[in-house]
RODO-2510 file (C-alpha; in nm, 4 decimals, decimal comma):
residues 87
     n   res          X          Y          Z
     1     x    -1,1161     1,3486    -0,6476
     2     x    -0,7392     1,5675    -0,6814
     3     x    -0,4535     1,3403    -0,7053
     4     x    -0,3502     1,2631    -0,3942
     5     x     0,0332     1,2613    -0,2712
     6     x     0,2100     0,8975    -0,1963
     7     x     0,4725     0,9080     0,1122
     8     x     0,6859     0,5673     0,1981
     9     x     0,7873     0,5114     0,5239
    10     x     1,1550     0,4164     0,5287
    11     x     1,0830     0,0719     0,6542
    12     x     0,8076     0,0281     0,3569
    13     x     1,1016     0,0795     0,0964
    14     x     1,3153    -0,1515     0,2713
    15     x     1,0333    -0,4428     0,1921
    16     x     1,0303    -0,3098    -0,1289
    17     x     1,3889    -0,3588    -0,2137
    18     x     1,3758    -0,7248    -0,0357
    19     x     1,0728    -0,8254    -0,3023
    20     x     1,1179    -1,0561    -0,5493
    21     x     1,2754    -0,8965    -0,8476
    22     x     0,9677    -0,9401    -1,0877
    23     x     0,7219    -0,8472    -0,7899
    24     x     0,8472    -0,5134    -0,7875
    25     x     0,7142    -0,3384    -1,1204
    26     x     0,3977    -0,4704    -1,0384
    27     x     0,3998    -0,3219    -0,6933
    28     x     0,5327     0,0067    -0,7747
    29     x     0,2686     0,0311    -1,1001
    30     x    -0,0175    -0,0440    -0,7999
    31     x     0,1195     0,2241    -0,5304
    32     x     0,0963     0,4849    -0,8423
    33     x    -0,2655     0,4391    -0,9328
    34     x    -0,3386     0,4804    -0,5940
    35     x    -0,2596     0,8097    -0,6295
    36     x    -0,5531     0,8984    -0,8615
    37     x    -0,8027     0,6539    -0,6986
    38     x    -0,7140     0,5527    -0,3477
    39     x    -0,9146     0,2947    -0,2842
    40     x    -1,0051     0,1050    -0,6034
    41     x    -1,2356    -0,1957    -0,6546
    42     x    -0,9610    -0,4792    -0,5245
    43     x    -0,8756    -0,2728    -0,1930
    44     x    -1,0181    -0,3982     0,1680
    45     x    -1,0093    -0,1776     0,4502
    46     x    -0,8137    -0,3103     0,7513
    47     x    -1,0766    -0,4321     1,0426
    48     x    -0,9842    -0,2839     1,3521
    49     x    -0,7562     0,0417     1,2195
    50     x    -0,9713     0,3747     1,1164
    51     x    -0,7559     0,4664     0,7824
    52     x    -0,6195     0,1365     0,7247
    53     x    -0,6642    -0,0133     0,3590
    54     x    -0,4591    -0,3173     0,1806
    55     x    -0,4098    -0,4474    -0,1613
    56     x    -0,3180    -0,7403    -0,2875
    57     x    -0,0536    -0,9154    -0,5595
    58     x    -0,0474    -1,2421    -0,5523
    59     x     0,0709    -1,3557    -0,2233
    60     x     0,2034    -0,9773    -0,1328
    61     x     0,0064    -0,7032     0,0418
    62     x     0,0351    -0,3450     0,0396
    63     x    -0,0970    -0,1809     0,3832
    64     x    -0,1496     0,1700     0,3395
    65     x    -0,3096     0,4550     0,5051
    66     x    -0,5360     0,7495     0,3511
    67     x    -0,5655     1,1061     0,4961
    68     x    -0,8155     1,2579     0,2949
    69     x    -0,7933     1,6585     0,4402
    70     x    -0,4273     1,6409     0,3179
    71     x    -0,4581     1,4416     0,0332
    72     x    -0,1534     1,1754     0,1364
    73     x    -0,1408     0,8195     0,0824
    74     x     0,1293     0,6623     0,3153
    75     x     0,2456     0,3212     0,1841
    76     x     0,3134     0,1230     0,5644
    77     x     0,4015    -0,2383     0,4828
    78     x     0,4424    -0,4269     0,2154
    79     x     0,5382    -0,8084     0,2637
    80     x     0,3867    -1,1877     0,2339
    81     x     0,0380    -1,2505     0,3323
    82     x     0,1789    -1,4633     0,6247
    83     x     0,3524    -1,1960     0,7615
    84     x     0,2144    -0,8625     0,6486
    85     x    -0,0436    -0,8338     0,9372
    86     x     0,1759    -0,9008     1,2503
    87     x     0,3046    -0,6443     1,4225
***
């Protein structure tokens, strides 16, 4: 598979920036490798969204979304498991 493109939405870099200092390499190292395989062996699609897929660090998810006919990865949330999945 091409490498795909990885878009943040704003609010997705605000989380970022609110992570724990050493979280953040770690995070950032994750979101990249997505970019050459987007949904690696550790990855869990979302139950109830079509393009929805999450990783996991720890106690901190990444939720992000895969368009594969314009080869984008959009990073949507990242936060604590407790509060990652509520809208």
């Amino acid at each position: 598979m091409a490498s795909c493109n990885i878009c943040w939405k704003q609010s997705a870099g605000k989380e970022l920036r609110r992570l724990d200092r050493s979280m953040i390499p770690r995070v950032l190292s994750a979101v990249e490798a997505l970019g050459s395989d987007p949904q690696p062996s550790d990855c869990k699609k979302l139950q109830g969204a079509e393009h929805l897929w999450r990783i996991r660090f720890g106690e901190y998810r990444v939720i992000y979304s895969v368009d594969g006919t314009v080869l984008c990865i959009e990073i949507i949330k990242i936060g604590h498991r407790q509060s990652v999945y509520k809208t």
